[in-house]
Backbone bond lengths (Angstrom), bond angles and torsions (degrees), N, CA, C in turn:
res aa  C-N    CA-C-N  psi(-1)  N-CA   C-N-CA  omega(-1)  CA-C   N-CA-C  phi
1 X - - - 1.456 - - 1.525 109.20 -
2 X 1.499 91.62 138.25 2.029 77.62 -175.13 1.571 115.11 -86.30
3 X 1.001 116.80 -178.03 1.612 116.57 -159.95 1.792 97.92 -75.51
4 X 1.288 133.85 128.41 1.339 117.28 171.40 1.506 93.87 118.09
5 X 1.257 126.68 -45.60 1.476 121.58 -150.83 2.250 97.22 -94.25
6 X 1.836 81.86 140.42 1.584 80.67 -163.61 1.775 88.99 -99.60
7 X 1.543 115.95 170.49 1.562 110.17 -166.28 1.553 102.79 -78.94
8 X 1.505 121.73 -15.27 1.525 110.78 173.36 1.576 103.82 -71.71
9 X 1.246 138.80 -38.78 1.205 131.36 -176.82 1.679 105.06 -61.22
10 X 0.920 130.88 -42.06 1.797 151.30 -146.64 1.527 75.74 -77.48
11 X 1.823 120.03 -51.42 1.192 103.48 -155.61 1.378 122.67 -83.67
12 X 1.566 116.11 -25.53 1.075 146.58 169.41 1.882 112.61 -46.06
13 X 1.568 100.71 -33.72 1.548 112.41 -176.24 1.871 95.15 -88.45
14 X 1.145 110.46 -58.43 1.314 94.72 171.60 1.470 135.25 -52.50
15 X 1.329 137.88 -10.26 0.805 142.13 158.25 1.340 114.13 -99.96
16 X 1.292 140.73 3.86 1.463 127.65 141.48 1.882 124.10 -71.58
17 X 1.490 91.26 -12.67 1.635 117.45 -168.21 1.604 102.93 -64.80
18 X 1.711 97.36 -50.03 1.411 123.98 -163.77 1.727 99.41 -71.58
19 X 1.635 107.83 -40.58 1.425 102.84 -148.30 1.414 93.17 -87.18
20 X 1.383 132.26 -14.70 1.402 143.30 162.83 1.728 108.10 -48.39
21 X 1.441 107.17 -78.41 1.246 130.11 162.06 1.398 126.64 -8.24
22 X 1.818 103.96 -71.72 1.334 107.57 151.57 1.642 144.51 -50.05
23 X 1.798 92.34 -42.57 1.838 100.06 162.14 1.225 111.11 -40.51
24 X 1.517 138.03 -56.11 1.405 142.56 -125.00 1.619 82.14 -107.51
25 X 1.522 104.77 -24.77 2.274 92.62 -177.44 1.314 97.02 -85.12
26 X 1.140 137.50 -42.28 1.720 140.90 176.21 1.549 109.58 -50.14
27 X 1.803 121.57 -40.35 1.143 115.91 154.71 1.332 139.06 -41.36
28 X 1.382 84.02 -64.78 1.936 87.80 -173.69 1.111 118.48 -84.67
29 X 1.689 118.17 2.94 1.359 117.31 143.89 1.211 132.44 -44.85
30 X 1.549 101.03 -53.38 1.707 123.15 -169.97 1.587 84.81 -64.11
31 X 1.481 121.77 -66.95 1.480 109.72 -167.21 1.327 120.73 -61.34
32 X 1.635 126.56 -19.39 1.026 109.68 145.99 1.725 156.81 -48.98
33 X 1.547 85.27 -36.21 1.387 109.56 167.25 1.322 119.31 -68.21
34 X 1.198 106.60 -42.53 1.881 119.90 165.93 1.346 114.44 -35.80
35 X 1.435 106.93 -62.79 1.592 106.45 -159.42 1.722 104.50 -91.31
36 X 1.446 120.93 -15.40 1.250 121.22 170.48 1.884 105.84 -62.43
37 X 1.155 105.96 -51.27 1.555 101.39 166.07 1.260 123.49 -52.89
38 X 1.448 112.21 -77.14 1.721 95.73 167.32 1.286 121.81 -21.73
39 X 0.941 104.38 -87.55 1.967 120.33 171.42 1.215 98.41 1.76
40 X 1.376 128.44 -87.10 1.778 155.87 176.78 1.815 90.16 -45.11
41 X 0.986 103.64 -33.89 2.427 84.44 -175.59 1.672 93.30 -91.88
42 X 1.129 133.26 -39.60 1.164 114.29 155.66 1.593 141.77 -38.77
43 X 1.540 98.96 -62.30 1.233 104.33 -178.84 1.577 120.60 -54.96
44 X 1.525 112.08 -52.36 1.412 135.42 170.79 1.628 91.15 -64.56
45 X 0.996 159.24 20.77 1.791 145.60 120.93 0.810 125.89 -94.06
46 X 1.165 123.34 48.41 1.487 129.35 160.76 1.382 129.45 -90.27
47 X 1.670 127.50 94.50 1.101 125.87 -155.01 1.768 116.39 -111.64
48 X 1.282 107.44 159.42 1.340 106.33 -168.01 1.390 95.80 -136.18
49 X 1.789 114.31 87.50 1.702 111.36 -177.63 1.661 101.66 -67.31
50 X 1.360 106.89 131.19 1.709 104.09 174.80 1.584 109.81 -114.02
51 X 1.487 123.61 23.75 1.078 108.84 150.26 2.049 80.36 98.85
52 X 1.752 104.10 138.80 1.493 104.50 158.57 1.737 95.36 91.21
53 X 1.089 134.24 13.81 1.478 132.68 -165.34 1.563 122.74 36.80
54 X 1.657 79.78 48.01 1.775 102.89 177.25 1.718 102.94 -114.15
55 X 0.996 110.44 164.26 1.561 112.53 -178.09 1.549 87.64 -170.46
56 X 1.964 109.97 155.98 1.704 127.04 -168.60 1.635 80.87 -135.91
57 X 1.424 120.45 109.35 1.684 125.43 129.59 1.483 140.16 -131.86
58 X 0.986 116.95 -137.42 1.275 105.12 -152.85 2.167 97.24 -103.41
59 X 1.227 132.48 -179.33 1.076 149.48 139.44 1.530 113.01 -107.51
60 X 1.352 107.92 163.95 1.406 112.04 -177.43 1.509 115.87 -63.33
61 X 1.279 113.62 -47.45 1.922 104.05 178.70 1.652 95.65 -76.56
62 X 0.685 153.04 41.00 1.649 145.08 158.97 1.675 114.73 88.78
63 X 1.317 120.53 6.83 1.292 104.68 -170.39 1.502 95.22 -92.89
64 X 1.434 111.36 172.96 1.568 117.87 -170.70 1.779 96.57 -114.74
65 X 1.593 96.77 148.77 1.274 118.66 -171.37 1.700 117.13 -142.86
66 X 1.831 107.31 117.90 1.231 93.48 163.33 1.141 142.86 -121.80
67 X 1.449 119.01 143.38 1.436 138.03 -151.39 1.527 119.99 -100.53
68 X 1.378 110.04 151.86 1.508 125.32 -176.25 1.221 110.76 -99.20
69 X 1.182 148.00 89.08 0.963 168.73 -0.38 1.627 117.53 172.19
70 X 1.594 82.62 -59.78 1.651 121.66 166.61 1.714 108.43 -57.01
71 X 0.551 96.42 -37.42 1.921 122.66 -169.48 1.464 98.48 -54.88
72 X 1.731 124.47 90.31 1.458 126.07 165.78 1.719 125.46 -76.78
73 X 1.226 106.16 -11.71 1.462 122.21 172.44 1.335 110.63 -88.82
74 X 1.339 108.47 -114.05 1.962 103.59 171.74 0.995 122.27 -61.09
75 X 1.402 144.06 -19.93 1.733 123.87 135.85 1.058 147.18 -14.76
76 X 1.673 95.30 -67.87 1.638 102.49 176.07 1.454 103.80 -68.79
77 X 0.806 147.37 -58.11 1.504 152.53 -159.46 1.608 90.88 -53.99
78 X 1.096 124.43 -56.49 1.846 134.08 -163.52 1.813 96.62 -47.47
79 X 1.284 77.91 -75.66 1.902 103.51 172.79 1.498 111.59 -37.11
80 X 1.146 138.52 -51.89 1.237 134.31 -117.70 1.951 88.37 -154.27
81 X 1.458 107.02 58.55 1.555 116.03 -165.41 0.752 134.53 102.57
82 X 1.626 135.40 10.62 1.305 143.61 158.15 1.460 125.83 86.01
83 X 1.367 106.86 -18.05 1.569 118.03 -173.47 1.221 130.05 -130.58
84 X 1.313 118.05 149.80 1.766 126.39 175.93 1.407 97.26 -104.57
85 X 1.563 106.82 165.61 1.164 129.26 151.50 1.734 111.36 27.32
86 X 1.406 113.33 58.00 1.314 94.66 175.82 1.540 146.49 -112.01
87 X 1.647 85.53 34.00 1.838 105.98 150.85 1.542 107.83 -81.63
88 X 1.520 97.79 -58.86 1.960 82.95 177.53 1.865 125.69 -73.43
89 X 1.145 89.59 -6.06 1.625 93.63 173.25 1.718 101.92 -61.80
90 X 1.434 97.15 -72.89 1.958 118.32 173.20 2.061 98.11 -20.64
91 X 1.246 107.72 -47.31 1.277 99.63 -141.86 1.549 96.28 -89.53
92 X 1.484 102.33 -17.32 1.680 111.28 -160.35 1.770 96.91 -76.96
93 X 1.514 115.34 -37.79 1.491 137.42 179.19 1.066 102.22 -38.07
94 X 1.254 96.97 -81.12 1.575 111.92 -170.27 1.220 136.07 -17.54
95 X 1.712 98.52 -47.46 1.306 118.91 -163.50 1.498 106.92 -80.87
96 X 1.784 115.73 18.79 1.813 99.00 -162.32 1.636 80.91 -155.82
97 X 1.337 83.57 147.93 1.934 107.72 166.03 1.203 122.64 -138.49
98 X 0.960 108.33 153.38 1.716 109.02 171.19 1.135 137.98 -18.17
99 X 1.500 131.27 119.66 1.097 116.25 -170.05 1.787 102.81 102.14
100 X 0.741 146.29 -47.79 1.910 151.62 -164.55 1.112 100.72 -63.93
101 X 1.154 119.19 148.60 1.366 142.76 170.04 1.850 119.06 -107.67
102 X 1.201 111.88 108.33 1.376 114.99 -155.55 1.432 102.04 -124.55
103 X 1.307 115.56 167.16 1.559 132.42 -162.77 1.708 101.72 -127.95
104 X 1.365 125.15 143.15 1.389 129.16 175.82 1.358 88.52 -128.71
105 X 1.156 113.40 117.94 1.974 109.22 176.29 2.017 98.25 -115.65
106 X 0.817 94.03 117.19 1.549 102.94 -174.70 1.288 113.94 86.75
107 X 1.579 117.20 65.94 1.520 99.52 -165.46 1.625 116.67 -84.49
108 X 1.208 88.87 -16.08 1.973 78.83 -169.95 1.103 127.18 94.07
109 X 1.155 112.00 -124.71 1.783 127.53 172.46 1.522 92.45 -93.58
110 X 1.481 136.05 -34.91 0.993 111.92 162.78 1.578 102.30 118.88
111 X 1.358 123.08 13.69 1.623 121.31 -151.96 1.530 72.17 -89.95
112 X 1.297 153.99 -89.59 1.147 137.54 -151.59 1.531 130.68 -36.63
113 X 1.201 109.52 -30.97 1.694 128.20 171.49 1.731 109.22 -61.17
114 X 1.641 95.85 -37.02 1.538 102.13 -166.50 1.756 118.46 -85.13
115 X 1.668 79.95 -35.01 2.069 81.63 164.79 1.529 122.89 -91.36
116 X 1.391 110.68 0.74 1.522 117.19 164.02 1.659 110.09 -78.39
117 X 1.521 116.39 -49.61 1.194 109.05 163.47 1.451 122.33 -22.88
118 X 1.811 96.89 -66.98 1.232 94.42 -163.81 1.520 100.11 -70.40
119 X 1.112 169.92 -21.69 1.490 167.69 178.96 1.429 98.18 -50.08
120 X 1.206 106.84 -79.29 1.755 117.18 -168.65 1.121 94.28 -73.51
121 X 0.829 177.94 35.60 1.556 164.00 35.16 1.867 89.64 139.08
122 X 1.671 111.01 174.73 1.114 123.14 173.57 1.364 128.48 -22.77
123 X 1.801 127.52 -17.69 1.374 114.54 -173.30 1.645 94.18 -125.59
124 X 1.484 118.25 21.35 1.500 119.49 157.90 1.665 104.35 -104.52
125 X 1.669 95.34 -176.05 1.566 87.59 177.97 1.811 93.45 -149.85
126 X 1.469 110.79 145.76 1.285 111.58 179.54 1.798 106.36 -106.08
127 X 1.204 110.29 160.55 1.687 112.79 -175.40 1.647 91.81 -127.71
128 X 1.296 121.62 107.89 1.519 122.16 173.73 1.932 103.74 -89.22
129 X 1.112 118.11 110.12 1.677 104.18 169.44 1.485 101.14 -114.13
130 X 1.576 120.34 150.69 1.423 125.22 -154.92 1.394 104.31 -176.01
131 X 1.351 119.30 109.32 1.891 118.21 -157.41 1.889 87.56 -82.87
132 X 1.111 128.83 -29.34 1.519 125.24 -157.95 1.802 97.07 -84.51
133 X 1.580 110.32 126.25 1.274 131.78 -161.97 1.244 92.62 -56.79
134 X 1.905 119.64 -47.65 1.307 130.33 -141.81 1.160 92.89 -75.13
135 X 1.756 135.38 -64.08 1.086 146.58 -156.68 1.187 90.04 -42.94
136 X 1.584 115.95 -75.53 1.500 124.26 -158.09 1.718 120.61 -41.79
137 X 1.319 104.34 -37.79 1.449 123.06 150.65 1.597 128.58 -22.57
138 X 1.531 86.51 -64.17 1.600 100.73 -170.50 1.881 109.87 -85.33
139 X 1.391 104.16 -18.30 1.481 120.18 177.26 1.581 97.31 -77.52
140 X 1.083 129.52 -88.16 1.124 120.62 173.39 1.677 132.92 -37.33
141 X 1.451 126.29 -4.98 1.393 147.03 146.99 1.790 90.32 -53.53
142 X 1.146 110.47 -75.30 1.347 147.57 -120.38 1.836 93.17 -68.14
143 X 1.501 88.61 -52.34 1.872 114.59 -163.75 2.275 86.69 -75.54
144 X 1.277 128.13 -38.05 1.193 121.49 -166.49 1.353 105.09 -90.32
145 X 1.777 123.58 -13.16 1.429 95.48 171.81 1.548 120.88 -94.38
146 X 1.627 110.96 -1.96 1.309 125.43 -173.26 1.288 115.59 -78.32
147 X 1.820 119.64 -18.70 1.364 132.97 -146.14 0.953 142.67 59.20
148 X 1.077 133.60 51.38 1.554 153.89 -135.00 1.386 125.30 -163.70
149 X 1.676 111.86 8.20 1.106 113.44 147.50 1.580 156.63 -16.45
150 X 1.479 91.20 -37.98 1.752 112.76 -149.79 1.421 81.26 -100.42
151 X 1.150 124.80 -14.64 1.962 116.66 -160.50 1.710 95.09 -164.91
152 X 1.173 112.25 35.79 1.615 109.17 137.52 1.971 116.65 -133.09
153 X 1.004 102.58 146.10 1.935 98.23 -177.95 1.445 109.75 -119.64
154 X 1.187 124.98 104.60 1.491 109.45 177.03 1.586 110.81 -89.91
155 X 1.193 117.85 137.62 1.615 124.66 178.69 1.787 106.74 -115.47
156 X 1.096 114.38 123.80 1.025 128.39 175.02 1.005 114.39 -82.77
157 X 1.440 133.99 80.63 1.281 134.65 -171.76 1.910 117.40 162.72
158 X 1.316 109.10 146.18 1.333 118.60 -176.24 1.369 112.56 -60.66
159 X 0.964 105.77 168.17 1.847 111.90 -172.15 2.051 92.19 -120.96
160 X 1.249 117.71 128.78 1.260 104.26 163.11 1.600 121.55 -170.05
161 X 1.611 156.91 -106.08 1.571 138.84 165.68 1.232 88.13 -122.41
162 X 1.236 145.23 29.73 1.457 116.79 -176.96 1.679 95.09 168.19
163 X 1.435 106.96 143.50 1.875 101.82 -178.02 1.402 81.88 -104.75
164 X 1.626 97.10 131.06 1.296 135.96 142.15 1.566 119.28 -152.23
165 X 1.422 104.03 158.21 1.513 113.50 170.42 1.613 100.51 -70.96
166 X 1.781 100.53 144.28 1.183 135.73 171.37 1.395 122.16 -126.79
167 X 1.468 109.76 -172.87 1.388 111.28 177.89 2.142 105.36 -105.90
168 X 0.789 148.56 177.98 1.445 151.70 133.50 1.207 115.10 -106.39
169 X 1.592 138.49 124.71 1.483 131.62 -157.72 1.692 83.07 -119.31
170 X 1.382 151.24 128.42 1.045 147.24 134.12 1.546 128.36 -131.15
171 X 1.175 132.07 134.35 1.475 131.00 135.01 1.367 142.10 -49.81
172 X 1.682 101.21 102.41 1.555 105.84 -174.66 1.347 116.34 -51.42
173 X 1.304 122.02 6.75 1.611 109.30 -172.91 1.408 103.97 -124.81
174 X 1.565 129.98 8.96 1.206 133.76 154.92 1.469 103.41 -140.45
175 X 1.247 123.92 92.52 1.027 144.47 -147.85 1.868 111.21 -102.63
176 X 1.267 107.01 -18.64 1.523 114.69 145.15 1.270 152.77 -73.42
177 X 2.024 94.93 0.77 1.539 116.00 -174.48 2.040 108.95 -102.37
178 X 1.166 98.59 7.86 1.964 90.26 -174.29 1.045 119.86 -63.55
179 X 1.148 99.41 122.33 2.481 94.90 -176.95 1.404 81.38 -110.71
180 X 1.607 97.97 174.29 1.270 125.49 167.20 1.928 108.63 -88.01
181 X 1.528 108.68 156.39 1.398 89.67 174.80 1.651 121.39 -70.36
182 X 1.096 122.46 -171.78 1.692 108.81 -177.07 1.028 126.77 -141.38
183 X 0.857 163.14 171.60 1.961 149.94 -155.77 1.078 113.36 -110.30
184 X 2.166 113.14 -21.19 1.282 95.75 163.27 1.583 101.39 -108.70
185 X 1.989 109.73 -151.27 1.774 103.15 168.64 0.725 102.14 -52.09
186 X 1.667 80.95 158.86 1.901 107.80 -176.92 1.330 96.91 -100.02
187 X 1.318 98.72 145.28 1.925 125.15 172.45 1.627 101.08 -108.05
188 X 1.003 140.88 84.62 1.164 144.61 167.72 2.091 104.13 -61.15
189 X 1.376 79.76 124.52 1.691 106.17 162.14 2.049 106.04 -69.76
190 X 0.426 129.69 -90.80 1.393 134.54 169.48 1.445 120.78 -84.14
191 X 1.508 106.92 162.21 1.972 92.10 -166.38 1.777 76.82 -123.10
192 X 1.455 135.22 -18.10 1.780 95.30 -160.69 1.529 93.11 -111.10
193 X 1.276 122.50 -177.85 1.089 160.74 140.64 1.645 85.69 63.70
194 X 1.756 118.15 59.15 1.679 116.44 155.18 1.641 129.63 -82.82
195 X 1.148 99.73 139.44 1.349 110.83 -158.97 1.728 87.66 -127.49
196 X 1.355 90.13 145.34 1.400 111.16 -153.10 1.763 112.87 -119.76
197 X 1.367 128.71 109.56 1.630 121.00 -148.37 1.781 93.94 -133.49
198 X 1.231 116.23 124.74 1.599 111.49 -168.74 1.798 85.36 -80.68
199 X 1.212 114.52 171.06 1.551 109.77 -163.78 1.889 94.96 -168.46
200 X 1.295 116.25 136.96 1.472 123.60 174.69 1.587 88.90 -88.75
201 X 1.576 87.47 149.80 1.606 103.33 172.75 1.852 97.64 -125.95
202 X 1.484 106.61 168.88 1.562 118.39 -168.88 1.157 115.79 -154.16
203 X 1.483 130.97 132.02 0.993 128.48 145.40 1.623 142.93 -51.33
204 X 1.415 130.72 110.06 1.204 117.10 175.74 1.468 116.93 -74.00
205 X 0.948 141.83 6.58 1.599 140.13 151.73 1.737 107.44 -64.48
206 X 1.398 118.09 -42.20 1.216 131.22 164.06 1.449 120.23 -36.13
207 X 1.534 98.06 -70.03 1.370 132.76 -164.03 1.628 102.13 -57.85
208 X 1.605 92.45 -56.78 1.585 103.99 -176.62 1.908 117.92 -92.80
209 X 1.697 100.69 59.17 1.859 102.89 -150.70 1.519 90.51 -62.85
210 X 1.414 123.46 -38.90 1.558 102.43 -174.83 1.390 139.68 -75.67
211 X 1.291 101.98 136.42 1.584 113.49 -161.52 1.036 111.64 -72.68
212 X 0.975 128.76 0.16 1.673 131.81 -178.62 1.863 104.65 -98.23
213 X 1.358 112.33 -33.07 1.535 122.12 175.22 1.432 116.43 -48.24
214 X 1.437 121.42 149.84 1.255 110.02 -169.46 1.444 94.15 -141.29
215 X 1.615 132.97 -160.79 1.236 125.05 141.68 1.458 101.09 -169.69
216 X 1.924 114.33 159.18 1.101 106.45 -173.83 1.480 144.41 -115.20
217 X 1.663 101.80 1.42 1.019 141.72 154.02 1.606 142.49 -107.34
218 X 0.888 129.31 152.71 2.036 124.80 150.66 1.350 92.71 -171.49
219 X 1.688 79.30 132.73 1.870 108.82 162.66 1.978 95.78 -91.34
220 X 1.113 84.40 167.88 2.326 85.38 -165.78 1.533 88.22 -158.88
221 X 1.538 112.70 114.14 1.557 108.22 171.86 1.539 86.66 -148.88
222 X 1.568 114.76 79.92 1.489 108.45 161.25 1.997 120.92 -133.30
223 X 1.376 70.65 50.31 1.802 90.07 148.97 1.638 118.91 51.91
224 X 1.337 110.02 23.19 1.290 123.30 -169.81 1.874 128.40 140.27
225 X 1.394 83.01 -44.41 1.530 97.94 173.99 1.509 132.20 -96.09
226 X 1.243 111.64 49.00 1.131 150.40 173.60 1.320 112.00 -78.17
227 X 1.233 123.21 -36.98 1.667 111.50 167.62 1.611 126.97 -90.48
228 X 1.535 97.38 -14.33 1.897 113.21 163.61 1.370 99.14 -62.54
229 X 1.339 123.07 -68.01 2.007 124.34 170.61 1.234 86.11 -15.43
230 X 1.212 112.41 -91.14 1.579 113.57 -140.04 1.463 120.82 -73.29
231 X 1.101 113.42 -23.34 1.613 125.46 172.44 1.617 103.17 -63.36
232 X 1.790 124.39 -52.21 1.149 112.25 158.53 1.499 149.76 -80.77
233 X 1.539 97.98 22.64 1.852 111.67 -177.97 1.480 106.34 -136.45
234 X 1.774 111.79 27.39 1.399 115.64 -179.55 1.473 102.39 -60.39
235 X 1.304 112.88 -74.54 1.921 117.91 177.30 1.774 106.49 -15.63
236 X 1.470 97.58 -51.06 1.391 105.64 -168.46 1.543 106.70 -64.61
237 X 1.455 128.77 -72.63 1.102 138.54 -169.85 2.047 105.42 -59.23
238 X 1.066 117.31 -18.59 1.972 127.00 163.56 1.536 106.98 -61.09
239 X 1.116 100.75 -40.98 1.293 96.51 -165.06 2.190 120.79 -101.19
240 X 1.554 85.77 -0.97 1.328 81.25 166.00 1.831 112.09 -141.97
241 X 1.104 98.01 122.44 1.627 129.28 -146.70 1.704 92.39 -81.57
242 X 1.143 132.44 -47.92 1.562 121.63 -175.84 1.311 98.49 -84.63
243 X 1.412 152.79 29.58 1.216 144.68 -159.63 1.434 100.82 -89.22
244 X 1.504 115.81 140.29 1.658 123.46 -153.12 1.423 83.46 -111.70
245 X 1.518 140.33 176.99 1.674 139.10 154.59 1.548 81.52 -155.42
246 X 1.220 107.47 140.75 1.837 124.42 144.61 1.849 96.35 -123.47
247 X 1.135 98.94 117.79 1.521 104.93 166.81 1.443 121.64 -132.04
248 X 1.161 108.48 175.03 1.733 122.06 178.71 1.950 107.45 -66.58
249 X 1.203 108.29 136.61 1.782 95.20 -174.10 1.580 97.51 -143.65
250 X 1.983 102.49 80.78 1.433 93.29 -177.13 1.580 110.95 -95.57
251 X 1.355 168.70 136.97 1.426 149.31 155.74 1.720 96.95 -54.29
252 X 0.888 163.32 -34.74 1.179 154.69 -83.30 1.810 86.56 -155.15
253 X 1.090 108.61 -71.77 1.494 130.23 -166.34 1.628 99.56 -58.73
254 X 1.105 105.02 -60.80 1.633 120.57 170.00 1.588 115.04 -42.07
255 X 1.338 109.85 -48.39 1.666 105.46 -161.71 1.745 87.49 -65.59
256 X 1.301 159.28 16.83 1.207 159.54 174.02 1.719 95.62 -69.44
257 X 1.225 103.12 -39.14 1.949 93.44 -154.49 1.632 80.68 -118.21
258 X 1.487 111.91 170.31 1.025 133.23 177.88 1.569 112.34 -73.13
259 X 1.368 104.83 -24.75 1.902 109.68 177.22 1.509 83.77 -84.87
260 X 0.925 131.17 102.30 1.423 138.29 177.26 1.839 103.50 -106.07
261 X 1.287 116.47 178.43 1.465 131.79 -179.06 2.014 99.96 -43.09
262 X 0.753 94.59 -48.61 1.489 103.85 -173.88 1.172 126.63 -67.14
263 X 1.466 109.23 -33.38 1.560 116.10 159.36 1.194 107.69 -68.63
264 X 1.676 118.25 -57.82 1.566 118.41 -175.26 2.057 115.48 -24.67
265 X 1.672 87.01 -57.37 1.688 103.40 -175.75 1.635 94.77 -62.11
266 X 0.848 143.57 -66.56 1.710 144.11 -152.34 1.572 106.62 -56.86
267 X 1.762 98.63 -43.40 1.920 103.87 -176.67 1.294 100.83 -60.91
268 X 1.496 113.30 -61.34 1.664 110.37 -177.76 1.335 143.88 -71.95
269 X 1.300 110.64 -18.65 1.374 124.77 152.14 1.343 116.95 -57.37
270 X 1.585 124.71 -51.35 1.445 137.14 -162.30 1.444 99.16 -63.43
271 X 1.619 114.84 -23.48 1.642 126.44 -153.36 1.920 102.42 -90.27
272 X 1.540 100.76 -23.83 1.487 128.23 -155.62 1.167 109.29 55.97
273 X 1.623 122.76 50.81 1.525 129.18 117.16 1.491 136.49 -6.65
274 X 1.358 145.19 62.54 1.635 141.24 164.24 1.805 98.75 -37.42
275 X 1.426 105.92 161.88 1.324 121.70 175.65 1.323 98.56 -152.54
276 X 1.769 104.71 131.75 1.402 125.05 -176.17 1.610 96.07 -125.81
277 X 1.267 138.06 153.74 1.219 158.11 144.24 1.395 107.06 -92.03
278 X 1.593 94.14 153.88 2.126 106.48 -178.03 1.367 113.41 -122.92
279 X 1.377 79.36 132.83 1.941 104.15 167.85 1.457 115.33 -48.59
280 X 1.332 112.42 147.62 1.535 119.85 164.67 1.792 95.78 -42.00
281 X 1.267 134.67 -61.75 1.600 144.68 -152.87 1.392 102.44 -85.72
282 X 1.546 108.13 8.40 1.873 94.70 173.90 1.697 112.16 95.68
283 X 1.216 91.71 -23.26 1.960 98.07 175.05 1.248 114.80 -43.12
284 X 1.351 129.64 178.84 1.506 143.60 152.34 1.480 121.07 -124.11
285 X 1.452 108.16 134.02 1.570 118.24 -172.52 1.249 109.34 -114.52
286 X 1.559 132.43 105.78 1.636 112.61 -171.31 1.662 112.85 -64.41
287 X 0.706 121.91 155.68 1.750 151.24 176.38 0.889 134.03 -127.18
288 X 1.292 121.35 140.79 1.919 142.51 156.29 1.007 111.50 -70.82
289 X 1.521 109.60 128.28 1.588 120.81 161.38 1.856 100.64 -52.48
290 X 0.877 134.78 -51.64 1.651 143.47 -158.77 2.039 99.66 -38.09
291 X 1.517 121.46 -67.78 0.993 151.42 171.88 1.609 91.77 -49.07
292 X 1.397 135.38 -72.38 1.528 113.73 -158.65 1.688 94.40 -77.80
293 X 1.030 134.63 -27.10 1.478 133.30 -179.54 1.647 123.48 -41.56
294 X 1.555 76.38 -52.80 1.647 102.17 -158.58 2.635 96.88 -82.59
295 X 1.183 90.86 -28.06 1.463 83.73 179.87 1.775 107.49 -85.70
296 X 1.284 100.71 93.81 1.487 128.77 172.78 1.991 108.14 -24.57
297 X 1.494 85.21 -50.39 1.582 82.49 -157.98 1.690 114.96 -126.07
298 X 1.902 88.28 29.72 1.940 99.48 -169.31 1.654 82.09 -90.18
299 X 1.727 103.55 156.81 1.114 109.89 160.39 1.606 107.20 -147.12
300 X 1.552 129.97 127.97 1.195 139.36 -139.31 1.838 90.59 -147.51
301 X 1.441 103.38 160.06 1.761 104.13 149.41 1.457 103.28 -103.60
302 X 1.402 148.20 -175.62 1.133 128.50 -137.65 2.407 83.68 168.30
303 X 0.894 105.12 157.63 1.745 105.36 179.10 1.536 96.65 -138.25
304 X 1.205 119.99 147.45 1.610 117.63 153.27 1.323 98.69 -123.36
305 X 1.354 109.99 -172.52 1.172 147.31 -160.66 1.294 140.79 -171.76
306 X 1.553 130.11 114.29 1.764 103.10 169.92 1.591 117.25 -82.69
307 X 1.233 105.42 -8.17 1.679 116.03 169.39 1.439 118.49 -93.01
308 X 1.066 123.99 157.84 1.790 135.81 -171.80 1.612 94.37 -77.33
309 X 1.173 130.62 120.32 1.333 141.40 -173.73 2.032 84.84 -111.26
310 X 1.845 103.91 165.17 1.180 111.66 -165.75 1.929 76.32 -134.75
């Protein structure tokens, strides 16, 4: 101790020593964390243009995915870091284990079909349905270079209460907005450059005729017609009691079809359906129908449940 200095001062310096100390470890944390991310948006961009506004890269756990090119929404993100949506990805996981048999209704490019695969692994089975020829294309690329043949199914075709031919209205350059046409006005997802694809639609009560079949999941992102799904996979969804859903929950998107927001709430309530909303981190927040009802023009993914989810 130097001559003069009393031990509250001595101590007072040591704990500015420490609280310094710590600043500079809280730093190079953060900069650690920094460049570990980069690192990971790098690595996961690694692209292989193959010509045709096709492109082969990576997803974040390592499986390979191929992409449409054109595609400024889930494209760029695919391309350019490997991943979509990954609060609702987190949340969609969760809900499934090994072994389950799960549903992708609107898959897209299909990245949700492809990391469910990998979840339920070889003795589950995934059902990809997807009205756009191209997608299905690139999904089925997608599902055969991963190995996943034996326990992924891609169906080329709309999900909805009744098979008939329809229209598919989408923009190749936001390639997450394609609705089906709708019986009432149209709410268009995008206004330029729609391109117009006649498309079979299906019942999954159909699809799934045996009564003994069950299933234990579906992700559902089809842009309005979200209450045709479910109006035509009631048998289906009666008969299997742990059945998980994260779906699309627009009021807006919905009022297109006659299963509008209001049916949505009546089917799943009537079913004793819970409703949770998701965290930025993948969490679950339980919820009131009252709040998503009443916001005209919110659009969220949203999970139910007849079991208490965490």
């Amino acid at each position: 101790m130097e001559s003069g200095d009393h031990p509250t001062d001595l101590s007072s310096r040591l704990r500015k020593i420490e609280e310094a100390l710590a600043g500079i470890s809280s730093n190079l944390a953060a900069l650690a964390q920094a460049y570990n991310q980069g690192l990971r948006d790098v690595l996961f961009s690694q692209v292989a243009y193959l010509g045709d506004h096709r492109a082969l890269t990576y997803l974040r756990p390592g499986l390979k995915v191929f992409v449409d090119t054109r595609s400024v929404d889930i494209g760029t993100h695919l391309l350019l870091g490997g991943q979509w949506e990954p609060d609702y990805m987190t949340a969609f996981l969760n809900l499934l284990k090994p072994g389950d048999k799960v549903l992708d209704v609107g898959a897209n490019h299909g990245v949700y079909a492809l990391l469910a695969a990998q979840k339920v692994g070889p003795t589950g089975h995934v059902y990809a349905f997807e009205p756009s020829r191209n997608f299905c294309e690139l999904m089925r690329a997608s599902v055969s270079v991963n190995g996943f043949d034996q326990h992924v199914t891609v169906v080329n075709a709309a999900v909805a209460d009744q098979a008939y031919e329809t229209e598919l209205l989408a923009d190749l350059h936001w390639s997450g907005g394609g609705y089906l046409a709708g019986d009432r006005s149209e709410t268009p997802v995008s206004v330029s450059g729609l391109a117009r694809e006649k498309v079979r639609c299906i019942r999954l009560d159909e699809y799934f005729a045996d009564p003994a079949e069950t299933i234990n999941a579906v992700k559902m992102d089809v842009e309005g017609a979200e209450g045709l799904v479910l109006k035509g996979m009631a048998g289906l969804i009666d008969r299997s009691p742990s059945l998980k859903m994260m779906m699309e929950f627009s009021p807006l998107m919905l009022a297109r079809f006659a299963c509008d927001a209001t049916f949505v709430h009546g089917f799943l309530e009537s079913r004793a359906f819970m409703c949770w909303t998701i965290r930025p981190d993948g969490s679950l927040v339980p919820a009131s129908w009252g709040p998503l009802l009443s916001d005209a023009k919110g659009l969220q993914n949203i999970v139910v449940s007849r079991q208490g989810l965490r």
